[in-house]
KEMARMAR-887304 format. One record per residue (C-alpha): residue in three letters; x, y, z. Coordinates in Angstrom, 1 decimal, decimal comma, m for minus. Example, Ala and Ser with C-alpha at 12.3 -4.5 7.8 and 13.67 -1.06 7.14 Angstrom:
2
[atom ALA; [12,3; m4,5; 7,8]] [atom SER; [13,7; m1,1; 7,1]] 
//
This chain:
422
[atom UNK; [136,3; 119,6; 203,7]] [atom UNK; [135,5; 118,5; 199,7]] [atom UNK; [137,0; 115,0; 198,9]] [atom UNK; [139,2; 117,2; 196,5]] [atom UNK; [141,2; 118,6; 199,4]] [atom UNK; [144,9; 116,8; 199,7]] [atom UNK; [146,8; 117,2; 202,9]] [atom UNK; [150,0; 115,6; 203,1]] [atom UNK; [151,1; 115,0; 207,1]] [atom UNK; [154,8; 113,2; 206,1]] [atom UNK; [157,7; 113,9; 204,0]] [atom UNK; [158,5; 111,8; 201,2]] [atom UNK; [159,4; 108,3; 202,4]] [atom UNK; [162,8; 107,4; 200,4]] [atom UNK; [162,4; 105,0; 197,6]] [atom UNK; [165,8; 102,4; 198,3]] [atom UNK; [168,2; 102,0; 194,7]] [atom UNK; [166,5; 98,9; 192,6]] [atom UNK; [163,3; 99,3; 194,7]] [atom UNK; [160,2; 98,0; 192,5]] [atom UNK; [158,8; 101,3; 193,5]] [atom UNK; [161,0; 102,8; 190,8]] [atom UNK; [159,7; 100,8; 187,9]] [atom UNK; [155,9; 101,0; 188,8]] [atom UNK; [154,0; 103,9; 187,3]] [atom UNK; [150,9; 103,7; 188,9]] [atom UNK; [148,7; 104,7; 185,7]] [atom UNK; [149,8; 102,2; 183,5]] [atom UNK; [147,2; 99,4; 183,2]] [atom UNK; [149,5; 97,6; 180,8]] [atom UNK; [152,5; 97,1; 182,8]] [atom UNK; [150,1; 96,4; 186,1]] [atom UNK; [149,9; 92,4; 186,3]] [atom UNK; [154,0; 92,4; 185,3]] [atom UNK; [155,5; 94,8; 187,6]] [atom UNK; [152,8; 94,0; 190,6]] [atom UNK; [153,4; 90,4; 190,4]] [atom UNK; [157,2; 91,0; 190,7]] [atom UNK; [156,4; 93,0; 193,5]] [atom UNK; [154,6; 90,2; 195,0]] [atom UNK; [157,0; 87,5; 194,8]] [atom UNK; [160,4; 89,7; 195,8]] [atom UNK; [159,0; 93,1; 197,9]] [atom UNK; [156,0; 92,4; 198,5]] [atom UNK; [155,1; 95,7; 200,3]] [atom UNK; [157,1; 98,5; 198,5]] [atom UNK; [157,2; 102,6; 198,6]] [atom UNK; [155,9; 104,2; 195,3]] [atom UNK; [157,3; 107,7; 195,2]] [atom UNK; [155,2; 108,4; 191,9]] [atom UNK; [152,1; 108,7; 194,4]] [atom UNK; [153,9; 109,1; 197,9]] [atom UNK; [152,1; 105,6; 198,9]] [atom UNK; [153,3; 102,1; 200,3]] [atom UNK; [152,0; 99,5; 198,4]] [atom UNK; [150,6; 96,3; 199,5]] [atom UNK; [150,7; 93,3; 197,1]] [atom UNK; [149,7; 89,9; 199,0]] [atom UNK; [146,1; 88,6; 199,4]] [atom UNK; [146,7; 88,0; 203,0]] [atom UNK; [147,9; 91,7; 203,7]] [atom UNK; [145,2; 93,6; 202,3]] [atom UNK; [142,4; 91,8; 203,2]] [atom UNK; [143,9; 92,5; 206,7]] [atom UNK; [144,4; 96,0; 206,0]] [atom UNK; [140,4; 96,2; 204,5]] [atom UNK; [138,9; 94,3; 207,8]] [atom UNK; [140,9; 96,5; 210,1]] [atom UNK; [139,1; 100,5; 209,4]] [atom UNK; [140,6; 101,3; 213,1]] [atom UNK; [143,4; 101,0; 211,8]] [atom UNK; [143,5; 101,9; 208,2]] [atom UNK; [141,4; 105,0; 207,4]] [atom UNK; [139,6; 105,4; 204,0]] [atom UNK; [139,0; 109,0; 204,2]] [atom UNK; [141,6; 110,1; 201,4]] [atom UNK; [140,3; 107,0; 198,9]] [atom UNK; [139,0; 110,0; 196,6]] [atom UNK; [141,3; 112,4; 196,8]] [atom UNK; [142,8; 113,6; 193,8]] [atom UNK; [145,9; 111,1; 193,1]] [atom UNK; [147,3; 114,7; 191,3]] [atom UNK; [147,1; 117,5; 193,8]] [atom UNK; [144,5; 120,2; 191,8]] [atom UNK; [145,9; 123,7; 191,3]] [atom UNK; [144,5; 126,5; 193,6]] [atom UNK; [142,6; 127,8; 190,4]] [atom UNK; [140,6; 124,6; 189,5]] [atom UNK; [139,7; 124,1; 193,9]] [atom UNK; [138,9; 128,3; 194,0]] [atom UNK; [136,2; 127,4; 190,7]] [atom UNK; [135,1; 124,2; 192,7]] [atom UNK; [134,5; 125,7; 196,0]] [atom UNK; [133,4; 129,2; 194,4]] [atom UNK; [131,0; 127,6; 192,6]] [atom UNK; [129,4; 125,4; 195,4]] [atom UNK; [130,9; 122,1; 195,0]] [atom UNK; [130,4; 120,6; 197,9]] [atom UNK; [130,8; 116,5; 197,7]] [atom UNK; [131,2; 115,4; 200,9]] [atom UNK; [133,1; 111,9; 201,9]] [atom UNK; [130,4; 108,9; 202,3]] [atom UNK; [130,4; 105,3; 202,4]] [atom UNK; [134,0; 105,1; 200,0]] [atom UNK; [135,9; 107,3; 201,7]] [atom UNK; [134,9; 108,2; 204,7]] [atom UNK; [134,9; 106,0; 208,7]] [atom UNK; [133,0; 104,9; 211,0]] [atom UNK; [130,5; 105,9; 213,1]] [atom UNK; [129,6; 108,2; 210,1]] [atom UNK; [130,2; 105,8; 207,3]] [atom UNK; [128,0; 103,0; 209,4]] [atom UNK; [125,3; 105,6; 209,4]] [atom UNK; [125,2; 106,7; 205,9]] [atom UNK; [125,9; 102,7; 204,3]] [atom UNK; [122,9; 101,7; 207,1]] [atom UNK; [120,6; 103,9; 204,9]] [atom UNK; [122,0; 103,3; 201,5]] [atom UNK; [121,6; 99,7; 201,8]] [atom UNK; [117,6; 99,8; 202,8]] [atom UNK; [117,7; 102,3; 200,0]] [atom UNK; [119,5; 99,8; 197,6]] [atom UNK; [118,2; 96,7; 198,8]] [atom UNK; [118,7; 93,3; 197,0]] [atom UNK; [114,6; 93,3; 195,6]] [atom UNK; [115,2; 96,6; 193,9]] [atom UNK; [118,1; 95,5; 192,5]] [atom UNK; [117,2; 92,5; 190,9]] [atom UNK; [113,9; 93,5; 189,9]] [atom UNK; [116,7; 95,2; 187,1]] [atom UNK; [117,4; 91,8; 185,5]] [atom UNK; [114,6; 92,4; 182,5]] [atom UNK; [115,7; 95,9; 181,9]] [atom UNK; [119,2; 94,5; 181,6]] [atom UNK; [118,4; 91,9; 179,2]] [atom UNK; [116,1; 94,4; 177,5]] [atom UNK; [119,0; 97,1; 177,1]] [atom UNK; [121,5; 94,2; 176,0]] [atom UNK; [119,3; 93,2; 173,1]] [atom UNK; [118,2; 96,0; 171,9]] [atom UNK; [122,5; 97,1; 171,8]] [atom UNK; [122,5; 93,7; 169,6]] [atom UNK; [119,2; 94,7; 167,2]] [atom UNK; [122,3; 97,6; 166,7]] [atom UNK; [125,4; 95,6; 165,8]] [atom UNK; [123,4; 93,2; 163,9]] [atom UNK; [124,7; 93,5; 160,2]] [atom UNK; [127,7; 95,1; 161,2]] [atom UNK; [131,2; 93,5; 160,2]] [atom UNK; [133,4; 95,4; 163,2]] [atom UNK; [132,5; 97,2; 165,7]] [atom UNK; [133,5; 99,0; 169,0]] [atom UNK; [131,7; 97,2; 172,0]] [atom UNK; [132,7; 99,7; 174,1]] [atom UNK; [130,8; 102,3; 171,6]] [atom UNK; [127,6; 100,1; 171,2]] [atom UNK; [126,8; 98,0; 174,2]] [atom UNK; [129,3; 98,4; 177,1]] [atom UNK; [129,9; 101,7; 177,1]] [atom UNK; [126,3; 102,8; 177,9]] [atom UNK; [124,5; 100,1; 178,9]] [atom UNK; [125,4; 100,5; 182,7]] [atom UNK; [124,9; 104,1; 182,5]] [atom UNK; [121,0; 103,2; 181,8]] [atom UNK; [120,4; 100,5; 184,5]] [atom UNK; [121,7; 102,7; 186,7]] [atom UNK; [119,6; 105,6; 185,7]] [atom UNK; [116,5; 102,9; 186,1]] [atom UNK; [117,7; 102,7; 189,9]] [atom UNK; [117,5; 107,0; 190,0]] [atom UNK; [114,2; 107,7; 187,8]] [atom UNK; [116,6; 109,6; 185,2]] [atom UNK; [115,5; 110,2; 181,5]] [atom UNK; [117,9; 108,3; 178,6]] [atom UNK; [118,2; 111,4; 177,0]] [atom UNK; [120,8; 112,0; 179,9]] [atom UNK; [123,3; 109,4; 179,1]] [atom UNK; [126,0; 110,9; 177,1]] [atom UNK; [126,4; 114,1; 179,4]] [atom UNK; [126,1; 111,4; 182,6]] [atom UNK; [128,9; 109,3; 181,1]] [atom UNK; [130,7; 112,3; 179,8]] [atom UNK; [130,8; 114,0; 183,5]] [atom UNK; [131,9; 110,6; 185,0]] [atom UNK; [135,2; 110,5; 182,8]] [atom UNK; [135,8; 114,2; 184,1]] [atom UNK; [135,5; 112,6; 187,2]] [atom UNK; [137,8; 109,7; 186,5]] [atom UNK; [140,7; 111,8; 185,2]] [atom UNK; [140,7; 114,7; 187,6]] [atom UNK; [140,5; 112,6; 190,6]] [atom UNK; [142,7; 108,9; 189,7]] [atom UNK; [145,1; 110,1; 186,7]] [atom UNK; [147,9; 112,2; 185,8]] [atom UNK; [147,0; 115,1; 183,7]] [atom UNK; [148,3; 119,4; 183,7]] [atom UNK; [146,9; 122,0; 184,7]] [atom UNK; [144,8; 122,5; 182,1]] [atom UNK; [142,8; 119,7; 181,7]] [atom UNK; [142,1; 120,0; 185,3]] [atom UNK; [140,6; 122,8; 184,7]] [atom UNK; [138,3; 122,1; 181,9]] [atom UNK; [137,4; 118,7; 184,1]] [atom UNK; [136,9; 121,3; 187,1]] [atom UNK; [134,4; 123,5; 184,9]] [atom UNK; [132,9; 119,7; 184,0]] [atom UNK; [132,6; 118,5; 187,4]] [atom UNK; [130,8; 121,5; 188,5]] [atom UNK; [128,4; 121,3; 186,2]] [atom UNK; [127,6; 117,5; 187,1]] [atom UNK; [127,4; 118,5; 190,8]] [atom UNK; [124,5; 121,4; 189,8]] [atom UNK; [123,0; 118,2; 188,2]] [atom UNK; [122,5; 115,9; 190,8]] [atom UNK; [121,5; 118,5; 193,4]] [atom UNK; [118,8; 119,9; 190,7]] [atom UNK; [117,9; 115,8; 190,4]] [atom UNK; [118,0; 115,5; 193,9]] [atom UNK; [115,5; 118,6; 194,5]] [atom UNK; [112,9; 117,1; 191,8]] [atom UNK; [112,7; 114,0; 194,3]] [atom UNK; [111,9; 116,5; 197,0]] [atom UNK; [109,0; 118,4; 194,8]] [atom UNK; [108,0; 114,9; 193,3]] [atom UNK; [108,7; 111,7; 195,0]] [atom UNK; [108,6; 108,5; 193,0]] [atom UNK; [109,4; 104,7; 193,3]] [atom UNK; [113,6; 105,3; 193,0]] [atom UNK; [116,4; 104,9; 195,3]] [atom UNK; [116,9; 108,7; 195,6]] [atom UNK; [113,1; 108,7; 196,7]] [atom UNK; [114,0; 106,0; 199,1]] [atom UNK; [116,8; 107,7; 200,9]] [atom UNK; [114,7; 111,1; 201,4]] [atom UNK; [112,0; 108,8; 202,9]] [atom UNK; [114,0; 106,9; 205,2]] [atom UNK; [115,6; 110,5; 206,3]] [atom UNK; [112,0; 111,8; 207,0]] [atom UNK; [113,1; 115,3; 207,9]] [atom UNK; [116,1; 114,3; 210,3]] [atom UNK; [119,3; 115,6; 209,6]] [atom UNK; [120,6; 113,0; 212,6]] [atom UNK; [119,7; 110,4; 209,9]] [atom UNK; [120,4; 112,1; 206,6]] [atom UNK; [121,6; 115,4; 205,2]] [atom UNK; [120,3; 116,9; 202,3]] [atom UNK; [123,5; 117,5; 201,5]] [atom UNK; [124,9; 113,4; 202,0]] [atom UNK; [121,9; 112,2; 199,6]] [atom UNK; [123,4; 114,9; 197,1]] [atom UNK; [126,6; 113,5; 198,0]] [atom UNK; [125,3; 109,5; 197,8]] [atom UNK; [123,8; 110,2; 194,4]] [atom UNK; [126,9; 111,9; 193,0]] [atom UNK; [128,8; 108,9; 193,8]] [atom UNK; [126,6; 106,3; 192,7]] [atom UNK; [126,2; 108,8; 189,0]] [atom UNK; [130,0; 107,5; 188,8]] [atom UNK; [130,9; 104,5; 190,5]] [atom UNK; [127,6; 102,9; 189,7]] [atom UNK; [128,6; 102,5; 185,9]] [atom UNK; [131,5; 103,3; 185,1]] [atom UNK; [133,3; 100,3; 186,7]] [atom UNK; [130,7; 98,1; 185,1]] [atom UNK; [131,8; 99,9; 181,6]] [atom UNK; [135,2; 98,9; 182,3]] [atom UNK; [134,2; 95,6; 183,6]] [atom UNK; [132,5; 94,2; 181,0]] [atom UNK; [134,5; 95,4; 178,5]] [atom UNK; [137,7; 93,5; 179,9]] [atom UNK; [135,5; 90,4; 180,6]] [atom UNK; [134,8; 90,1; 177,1]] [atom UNK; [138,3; 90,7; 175,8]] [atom UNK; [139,7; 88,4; 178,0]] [atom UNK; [137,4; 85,6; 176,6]] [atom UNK; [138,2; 86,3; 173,5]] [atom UNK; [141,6; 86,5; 173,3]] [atom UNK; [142,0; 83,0; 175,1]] [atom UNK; [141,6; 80,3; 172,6]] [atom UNK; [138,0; 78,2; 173,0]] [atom UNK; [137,1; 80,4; 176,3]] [atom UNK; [134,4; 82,2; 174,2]] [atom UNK; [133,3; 78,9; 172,3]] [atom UNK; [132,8; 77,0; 175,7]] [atom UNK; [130,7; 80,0; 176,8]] [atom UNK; [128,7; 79,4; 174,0]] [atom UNK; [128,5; 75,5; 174,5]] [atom UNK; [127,5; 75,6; 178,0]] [atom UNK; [126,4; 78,8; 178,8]] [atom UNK; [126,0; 77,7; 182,3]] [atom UNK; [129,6; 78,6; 182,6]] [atom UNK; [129,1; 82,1; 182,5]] [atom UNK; [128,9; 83,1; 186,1]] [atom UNK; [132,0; 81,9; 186,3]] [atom UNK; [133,4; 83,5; 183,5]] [atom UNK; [132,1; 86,8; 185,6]] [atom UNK; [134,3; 86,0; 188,6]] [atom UNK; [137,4; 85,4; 186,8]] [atom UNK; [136,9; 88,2; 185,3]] [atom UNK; [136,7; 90,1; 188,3]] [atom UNK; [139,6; 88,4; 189,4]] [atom UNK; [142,0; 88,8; 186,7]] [atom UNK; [141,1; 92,0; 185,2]] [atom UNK; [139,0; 93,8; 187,6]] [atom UNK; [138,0; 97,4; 186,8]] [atom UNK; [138,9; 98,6; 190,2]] [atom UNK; [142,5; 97,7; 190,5]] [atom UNK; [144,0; 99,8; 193,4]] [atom UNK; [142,7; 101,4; 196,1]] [atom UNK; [143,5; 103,8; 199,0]] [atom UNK; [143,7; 104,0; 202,6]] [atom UNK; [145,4; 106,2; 205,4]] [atom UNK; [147,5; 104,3; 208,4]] [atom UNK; [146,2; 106,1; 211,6]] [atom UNK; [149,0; 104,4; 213,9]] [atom UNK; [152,5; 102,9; 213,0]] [atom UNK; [151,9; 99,6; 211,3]] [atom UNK; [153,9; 96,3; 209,8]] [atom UNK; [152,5; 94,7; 207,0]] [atom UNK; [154,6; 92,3; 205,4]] [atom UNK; [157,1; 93,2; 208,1]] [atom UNK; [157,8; 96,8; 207,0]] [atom UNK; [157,5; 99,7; 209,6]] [atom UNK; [154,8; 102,3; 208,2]] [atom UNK; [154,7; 105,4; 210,2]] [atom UNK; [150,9; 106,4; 211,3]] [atom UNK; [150,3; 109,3; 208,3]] [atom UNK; [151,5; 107,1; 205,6]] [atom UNK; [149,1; 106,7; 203,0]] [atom UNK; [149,0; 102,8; 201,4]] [atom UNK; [147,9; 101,2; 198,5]] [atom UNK; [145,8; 97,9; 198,6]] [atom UNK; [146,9; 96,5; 195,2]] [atom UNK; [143,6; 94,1; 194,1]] [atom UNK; [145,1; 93,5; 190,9]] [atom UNK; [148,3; 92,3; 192,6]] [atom UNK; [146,2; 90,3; 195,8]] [atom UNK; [143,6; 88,7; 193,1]] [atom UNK; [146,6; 86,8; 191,7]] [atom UNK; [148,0; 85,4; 195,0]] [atom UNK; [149,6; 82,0; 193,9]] [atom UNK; [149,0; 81,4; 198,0]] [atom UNK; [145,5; 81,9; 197,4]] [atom UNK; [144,6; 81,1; 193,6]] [atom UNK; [146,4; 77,7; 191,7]] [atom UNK; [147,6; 78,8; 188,2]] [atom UNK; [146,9; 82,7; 189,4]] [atom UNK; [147,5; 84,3; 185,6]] [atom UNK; [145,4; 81,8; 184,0]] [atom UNK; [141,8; 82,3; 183,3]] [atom UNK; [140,0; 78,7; 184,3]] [atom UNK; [136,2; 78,3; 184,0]] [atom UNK; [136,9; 75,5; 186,4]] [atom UNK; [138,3; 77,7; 189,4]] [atom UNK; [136,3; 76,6; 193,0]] [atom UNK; [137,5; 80,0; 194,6]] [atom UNK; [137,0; 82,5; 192,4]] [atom UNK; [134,9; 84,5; 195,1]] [atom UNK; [138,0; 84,9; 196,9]] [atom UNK; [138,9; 88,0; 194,7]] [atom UNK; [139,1; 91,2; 196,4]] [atom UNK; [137,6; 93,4; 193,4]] [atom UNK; [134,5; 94,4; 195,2]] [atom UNK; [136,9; 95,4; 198,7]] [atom UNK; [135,8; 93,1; 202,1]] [atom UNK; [134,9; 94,5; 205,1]] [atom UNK; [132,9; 97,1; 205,8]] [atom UNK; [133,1; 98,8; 202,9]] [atom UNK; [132,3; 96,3; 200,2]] [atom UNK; [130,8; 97,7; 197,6]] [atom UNK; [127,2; 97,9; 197,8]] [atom UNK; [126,4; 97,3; 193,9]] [atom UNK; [128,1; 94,3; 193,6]] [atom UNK; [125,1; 92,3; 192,9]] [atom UNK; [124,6; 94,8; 190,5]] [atom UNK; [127,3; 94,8; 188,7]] [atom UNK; [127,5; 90,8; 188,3]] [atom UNK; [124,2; 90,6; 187,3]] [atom UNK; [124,6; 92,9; 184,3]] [atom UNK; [127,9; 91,2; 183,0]] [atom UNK; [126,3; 87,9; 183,2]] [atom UNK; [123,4; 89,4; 181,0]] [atom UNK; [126,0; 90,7; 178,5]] [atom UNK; [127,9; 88,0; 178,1]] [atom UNK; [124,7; 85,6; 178,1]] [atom UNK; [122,9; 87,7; 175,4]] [atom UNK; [126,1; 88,4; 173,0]] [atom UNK; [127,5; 84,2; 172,8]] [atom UNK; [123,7; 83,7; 172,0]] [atom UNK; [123,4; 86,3; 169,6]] [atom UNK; [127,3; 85,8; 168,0]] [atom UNK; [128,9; 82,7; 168,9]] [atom UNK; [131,4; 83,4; 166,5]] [atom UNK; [132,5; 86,7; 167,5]] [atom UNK; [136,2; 87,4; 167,8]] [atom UNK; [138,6; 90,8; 167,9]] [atom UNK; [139,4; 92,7; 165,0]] [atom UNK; [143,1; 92,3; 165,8]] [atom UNK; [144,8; 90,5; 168,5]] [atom UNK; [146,5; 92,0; 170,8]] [atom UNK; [145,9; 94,2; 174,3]] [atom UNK; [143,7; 96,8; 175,0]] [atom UNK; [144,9; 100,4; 175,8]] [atom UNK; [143,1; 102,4; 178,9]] [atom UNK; [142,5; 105,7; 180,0]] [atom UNK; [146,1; 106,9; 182,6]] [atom UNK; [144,1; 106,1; 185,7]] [atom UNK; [145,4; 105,0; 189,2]] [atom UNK; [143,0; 103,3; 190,8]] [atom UNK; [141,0; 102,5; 187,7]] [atom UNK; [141,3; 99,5; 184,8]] [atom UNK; [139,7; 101,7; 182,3]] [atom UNK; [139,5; 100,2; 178,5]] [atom UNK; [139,4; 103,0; 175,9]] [atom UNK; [137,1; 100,9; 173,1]] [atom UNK; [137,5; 97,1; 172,2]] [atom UNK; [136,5; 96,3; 168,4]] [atom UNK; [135,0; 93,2; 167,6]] [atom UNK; [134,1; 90,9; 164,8]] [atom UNK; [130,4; 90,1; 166,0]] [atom UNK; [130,2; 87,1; 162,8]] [atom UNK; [133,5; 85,9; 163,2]] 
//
């Protein structure tokens, strides 16, 4: 069945009068840290009926929930948080769509299969052999704000940046870069936000065309192979379909075409507004730039790009003390767990100093941590390293917060202008 299937096995749970799960909208990346941290302190496992979803809040509780995949299945992580009408899945499946659930959302023994083979695929030499290209793509983003007074980051460094280290890891042309990153925001709003009928269409017609893509890219790596990690994964499946289907490295690379830049986008983006906006953050940055890494972590802690995520309870379960009938889906809130006052001193503040900063949950735990997480730190720390040396003076245009693209699971900025000389 395609990841864009939604099944429902319960009826509504009811939402109790004054429940937080009346005042959370799940696509508001505004509100989040306000109405999650309320949730923490005073119910701290609550039903959403926005989303039909329990959501978990406390450190303790979803890293329980992400160690225990017995328990807690991840096969509906993708599925579209807005059911799709019959006319957009009809175009999808007519038009042979067929994205298949692996490594995010699917369980084991399949998902300790496939990740077996993506990791040798992905390994940590290939990965940080990317460190020059990083830097590489980060100054020549700067040789193009140079002489600018404002600026969108977003626009000219953070936006595409990701998009081309990632496309280094696949063998794909540059030229590619604005349909790739194009595609993936299809894919962000039909599967994680709250949009009509309409839109889901046009983003159907999208998505289809990005799935024709990667199986044409995918095919090229049969005809040609070359020194990429699509190459790599049809070499460790030698032939076998017991090892890999065709059809899970379409599948593999479709995934990693989204998840494998897109979060970095958003990432980096937040990273650097949050250092600005906090008075002398930036300027330390620039003063020692050994603080950087961990700059990155809180970051990820405070304003990570994944913020929620999904999971489906296979037998009736307790966290926090509240029965959750096997079915249920639930919510493991990382934007509400990375701000644990039981786990992190002075949780909303964002402190160069801080010893367990690792402790965030941003990247998941357990056996489904994601696998580009190296990745992913490596090129913020580049950013952030090239742009204090290149404008240590830098500040926003206008204070104030960011707005983001309506996404569930997703922190996704919209564009973040800048002052790069101050």
């Amino acid at each position: 069945m395609s990841d864009l299937a939604r099944v429902w096995d319960l009826p509504p749970a009811e939402c109790p009068a004054g429940s937080i799960g009346h005042d959370w909208d799940p696509f508001d990346s505004l509100r989040m840290h306000e109405v999650l941290g309320r949730a923490r302190a005073t119910e701290p496992v609550f039903y959403a009926p926005a989303i039909d979803a329990w959501v978990v809040t406390r450190h303790a509780d979803v890293l329980s929930i992400l160690q225990d995949p017995a328990t807690f299945s991840a096969g509906n992580a993708n599925t579209p948080i807005t059911p799709l009408p019959p006319e957009a899945l009809d175009l999808l499946s007519g038009g042979g769509y067929a994205l298949e659930g692996i490594q995010v959302n699917c369980d084991p023994p399949r998902h300790t299969r496939i990740r077996t083979y993506a990791a040798q695929a992905m390994n940590m030499h290939r990965l940080m052999a990317l460190e020059p290209e990083v830097r590489r793509l980060a100054r020549a983003a700067i040789d193009g704000i140079c002489g600018q007074a404002e600026v969108d980051l977003l626009r000219a460094m953070t936006w595409e940046l990701p998009a081309r280290v990632i496309f280094r890891l696949l063998d794909i042309p540059d030229a590619d870069a604005a349909r790739v990153k194009g595609w993936a925001t299809d894919r962000l709003m039909l599967g994680f936000s709250r949009t009509g009928a309409a839109a889901q269409m046009a983003a159907a017609r999208n998505l289809l065309e990005f799935w024709h893509y990667v199986v044409a890219l995918v095919q090229a790596r049969v005809d040609r192979p070359g020194d990429d990690f699509i190459s790599a994964l049809l070499q460790l499946r030698d032939g076998d379909d017991s090892r890999l289907t065709m059809n899970e490295i379409n599948s593999a690379t479709f995934g990693l075409l989204f998840a494998g830049h897109e979060t970095t986008t958003s990432q980096s983006t937040s990273t650097v507004h949050a250092l600005l906006s906090e008075p002398g953050l930036w300027q330390a940055l620039v003063a020692d730039p050994a603080l950087i890494p961990a700059a990155v972590e809180e970051g990820l802690r405070m304003y990570g790009a994944v913020a929620n995520w999904r999971r489906r309870v296979l037998r009736d379960v307790k966290p926090g003390g509240i029965d959750i009938p096997a079915g249920s889906q639930i919510v493991v809130s990382f934007a509400a767990a990375n701000r644990d006052p039981e786990v992190f001193d002075d949780p909303d503040a964002f402190r160069l100093d801080r010893r367990n900063g690792r402790r965030h949950l941003t990247f998941g735990n357990g056996i489904h941590v994601c696998l580009g997480a190296s990745l992913a730190r490596l090129e913020v720390r580049v950013m952030l390293e090239e742009l204090t040396a290149a404008f240590p003076a830098m500040r926003l245009a206008a204070p104030g917060p960011m707005t983001f693209h309506p996404a569930f699971a997703f922190r996704a900025p919209t564009g973040l202008r800048v002052r790069p000389q101050g």
